[in-house]
C-alpha positions as CSV (number, residue, x, y, z in Angstrom):
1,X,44.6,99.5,32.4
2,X,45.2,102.4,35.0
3,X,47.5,104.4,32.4
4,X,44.6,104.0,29.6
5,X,42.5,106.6,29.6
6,X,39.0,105.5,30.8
7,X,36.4,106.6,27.6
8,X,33.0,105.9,29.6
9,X,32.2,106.0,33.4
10,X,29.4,104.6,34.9
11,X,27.3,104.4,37.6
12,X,23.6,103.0,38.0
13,X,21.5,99.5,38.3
14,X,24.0,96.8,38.7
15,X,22.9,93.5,40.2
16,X,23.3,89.5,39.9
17,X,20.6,88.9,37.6
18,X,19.7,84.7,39.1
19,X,17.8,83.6,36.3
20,X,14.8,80.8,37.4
21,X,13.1,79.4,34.3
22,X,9.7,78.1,34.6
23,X,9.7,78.0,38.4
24,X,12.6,75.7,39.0
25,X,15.8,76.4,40.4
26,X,18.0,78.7,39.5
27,X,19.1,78.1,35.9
28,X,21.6,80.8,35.5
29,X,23.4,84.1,37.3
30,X,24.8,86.4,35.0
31,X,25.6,90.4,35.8
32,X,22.9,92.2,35.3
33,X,20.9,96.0,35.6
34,X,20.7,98.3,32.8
35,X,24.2,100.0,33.9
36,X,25.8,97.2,34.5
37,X,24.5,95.1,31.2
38,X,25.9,98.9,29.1
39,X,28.8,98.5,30.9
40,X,29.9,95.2,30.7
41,X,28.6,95.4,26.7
42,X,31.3,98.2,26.4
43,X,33.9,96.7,27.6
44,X,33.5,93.9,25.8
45,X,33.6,95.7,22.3
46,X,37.1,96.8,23.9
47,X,36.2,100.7,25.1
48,X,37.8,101.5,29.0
49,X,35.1,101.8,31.1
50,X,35.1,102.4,34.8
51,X,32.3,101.4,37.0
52,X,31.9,103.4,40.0
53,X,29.5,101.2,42.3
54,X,29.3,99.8,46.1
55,X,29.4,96.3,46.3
56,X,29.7,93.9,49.4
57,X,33.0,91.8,50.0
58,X,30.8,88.2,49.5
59,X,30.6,85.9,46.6
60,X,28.4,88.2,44.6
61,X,30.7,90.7,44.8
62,X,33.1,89.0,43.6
63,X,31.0,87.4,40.9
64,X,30.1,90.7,39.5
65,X,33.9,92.2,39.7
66,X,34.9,88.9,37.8
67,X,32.9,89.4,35.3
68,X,33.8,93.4,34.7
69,X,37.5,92.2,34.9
70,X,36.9,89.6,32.6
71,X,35.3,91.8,30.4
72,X,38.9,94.1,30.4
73,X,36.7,97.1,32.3
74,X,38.5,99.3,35.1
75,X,37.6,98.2,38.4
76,X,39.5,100.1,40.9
77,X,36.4,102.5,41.2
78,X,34.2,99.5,43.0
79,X,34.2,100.2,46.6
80,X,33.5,96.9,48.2
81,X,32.3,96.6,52.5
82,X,32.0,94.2,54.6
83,X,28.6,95.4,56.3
84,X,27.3,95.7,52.7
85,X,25.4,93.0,50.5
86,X,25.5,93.0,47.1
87,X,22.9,93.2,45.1
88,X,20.7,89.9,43.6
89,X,17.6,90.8,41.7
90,X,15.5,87.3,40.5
91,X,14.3,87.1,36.7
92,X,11.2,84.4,36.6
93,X,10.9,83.3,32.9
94,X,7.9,81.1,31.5
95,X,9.3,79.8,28.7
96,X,5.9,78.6,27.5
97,X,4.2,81.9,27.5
98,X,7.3,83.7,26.8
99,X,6.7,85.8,29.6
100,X,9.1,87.3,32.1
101,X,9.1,89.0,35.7
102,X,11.4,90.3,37.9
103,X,11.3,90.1,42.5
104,X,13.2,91.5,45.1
105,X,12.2,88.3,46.9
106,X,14.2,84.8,46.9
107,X,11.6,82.1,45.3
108,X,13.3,79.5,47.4
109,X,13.3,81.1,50.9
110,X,10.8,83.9,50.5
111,X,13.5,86.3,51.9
112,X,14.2,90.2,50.1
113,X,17.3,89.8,48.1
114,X,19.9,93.0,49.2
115,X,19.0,95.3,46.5
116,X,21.0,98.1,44.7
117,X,22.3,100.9,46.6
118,X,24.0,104.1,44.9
119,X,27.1,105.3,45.3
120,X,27.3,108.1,48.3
């Protein structure tokens, strides 16, 4: 993709979305964060996109490259680090009510989940 030219740059809200359905483990991880979701979307409906975001050289990381590669985006704008971790965000969903919620906080440690940080 590098001699395409890129039709849509992005930067913004880009996380591991770890899904837990009615309290239970976690039922699914999919990339996530309204940037990230457009992005991905894109790129799937086969426009060059470009996501410029800081990630952390650790499984999520790599997760959420996958998936942008997979997707046929441009990823030689992610800057990944070492003293940086990506970013998880929990989704809670009660599938009886319907209902849905979103923490910064693991349900099964009770510790903060490295959140998004912008580019600098």
């Amino acid at each position: 993709m590098a001699t395409e030219t890129v039709d849509v740059v992005g930067t913004g809200f880009t996380v591991l979305d770890r899904i837990y359905a009615d309290l239970r483990a976690v039922a699914s991880e999919e990339l996530g964060g309204s940037c990230g979701n457009v992005l991905l979307s894109l790129a799937m409906l086969s426009r060059c996109v470009a996501p410029v975001l800081n990630l952390g050289l650790d499984d999520v990381g790599n997760r959420l490259v996958g998936e942008f590669k997979g997707a046929g985006a441009e990823t030689r704008f992610i800057r990944r680090r070492s003293d940086r971790r990506s970013p998880v965000l929990a989704q809670h969903l009660d599938t009886m009510s319907g209902s849905h919620f979103f923490a910064f906080t693991c349900p099964e440690t009770n510790e903060e989940l490295p959140r998004y940080e912008p580019i600098e």
